[in-house]
Steps between C-alpha positions, in 0.01 A plus 500: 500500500844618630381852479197440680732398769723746537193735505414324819627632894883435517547340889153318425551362164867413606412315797140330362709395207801360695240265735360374191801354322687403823181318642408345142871403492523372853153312511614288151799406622709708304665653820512426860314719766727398750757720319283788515285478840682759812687323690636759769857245548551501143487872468631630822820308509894552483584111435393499125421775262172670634198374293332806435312477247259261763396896644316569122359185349341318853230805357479327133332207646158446463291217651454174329184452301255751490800727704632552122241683391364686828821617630617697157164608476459648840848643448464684208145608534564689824846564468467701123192665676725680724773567282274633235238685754584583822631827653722357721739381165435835307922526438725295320609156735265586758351150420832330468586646898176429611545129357842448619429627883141261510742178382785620755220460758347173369881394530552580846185406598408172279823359441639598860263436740252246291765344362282488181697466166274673224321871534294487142195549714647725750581761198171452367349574810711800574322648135171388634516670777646828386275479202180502754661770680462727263188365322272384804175504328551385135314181423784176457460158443604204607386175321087564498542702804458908461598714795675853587825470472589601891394120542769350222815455738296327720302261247848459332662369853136272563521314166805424556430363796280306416653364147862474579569516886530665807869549477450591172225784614751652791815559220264701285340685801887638523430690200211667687767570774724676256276679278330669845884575612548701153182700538585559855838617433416679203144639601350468822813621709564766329176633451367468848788413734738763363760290419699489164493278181860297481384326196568708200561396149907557455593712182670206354175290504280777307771505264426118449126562439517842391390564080681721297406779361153532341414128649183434565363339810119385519360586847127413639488927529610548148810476305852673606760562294861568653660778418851681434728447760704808624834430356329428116473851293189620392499542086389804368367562150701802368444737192845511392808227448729385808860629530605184340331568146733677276587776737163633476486608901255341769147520408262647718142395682172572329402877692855567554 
């Protein structure tokens, strides 16, 4: 079981994973939500030590009841479909930047201006909606309902409408909002207005995310496996013994 998870996305398992013990946790009574939910004068503040921590879980709470098991859901299956398969992520902690600018916007936007105190849904939404970017015409569900998946943002924001609230429905259109910024940004300006790309993936991210040597990374295109850096030597077979065996002399390259 654990290696089936470590097998899984990194930022997707990592973040489905963490709203499923903090929610389970918080909705038993184990821990307190209050602790956890943003609260912009607990984090932004010089009179007591800055809470925050409030920045990363308010997006490891899920919705009560049937919220437990749609949110992760929604979360991972969207979310690992873009870390796994799309183009956009194709280097190491592209996901990861992508992720961290879409909840810097749900921040700002959400927890600023909606006041709102959770952005579960707003995250999930942001997948969604990059997710049916790049695959507008493959066939998704949702409960009995089959539709192309252009449509899923906006049958994502109606349900929860209509189950939850329209507050509720207006934080998780934010994610909408930031996942269009990102492509914008990233795609549309600088493909057709001429303008540059400011969001690049810094060298000390891919070094987070990046596989050694010989790793092997499963891709929807095929599988990739990273190679020698330019600092590590290349071994060569020889036909003779190294310098350091008995005074022999160096050996030399098959041809040579």
């Amino acid at each position: 079981m654990a290696d089936v998870f470590w097998s899984l996305p990194p930022v997707t398992r990592t973040i489905t994973a963490s709203a499923v013990v903090v929610s389970a946790l918080g909705y038993s009574g184990i821990i307190h939500f209050m602790n956890l939910i943003f609260f912009k004068d607990a984090i932004f503040t010089v009179r007591m030590i800055p809470q925050i921590w409030r920045l990363v879980t308010a997006f490891m709470i899920t919705g009560p009841k049937l919220g437990i098991l749609l949110d992760p859901y929604f979360l991972y299956q969207y979310g690992s479909g873009l870390e796994i398969e799309s183009s956009r992520f194709s280097q190491p902690g592209d996901f990861f930047v992508y992720t961290a600018f879409v909840a810097s916007v749900i921040v700002s936007l959400a927890g600023y201006v909606l006041h709102s105190y959770t952005f579960l849904g707003a995250l999930s939404l942001a997948f969604a909606y990059t997710y049916a970017q790049d695959n507008p015409t493959r066939q998704v569900s949702l409960f009995i309902i089959t539709f192309q998946a252009k449509f899923l943002p906006f049958a994502m924001i109606l349900m929860t409408f209509v189950m939850d609230s329209p507050t509720s429905a207006l934080t998780q259109a934010t994610g909408l909002l930031a996942a269009h910024l990102f492509d914008f940004l990233t795609r549309i300006w600088p493909a057709f207005g001429g303008g540059r790309n400011y969001i690049s993936t810094p060298q000390v991210v891919k070094g987070w995310f990046a596989r050694g040597p010989g790793g092997v990374q499963q891709r929807s295109f095929g599988t990739a496996f990273q190679g020698r850096t330019r600092d590590e030597p290349a071994s060569a077979r020889t036909s003779g013994r190294s310098g350091g065996w008995d005074g022999l002399g160096p050996g030399r390259r098959l041809g040579e």
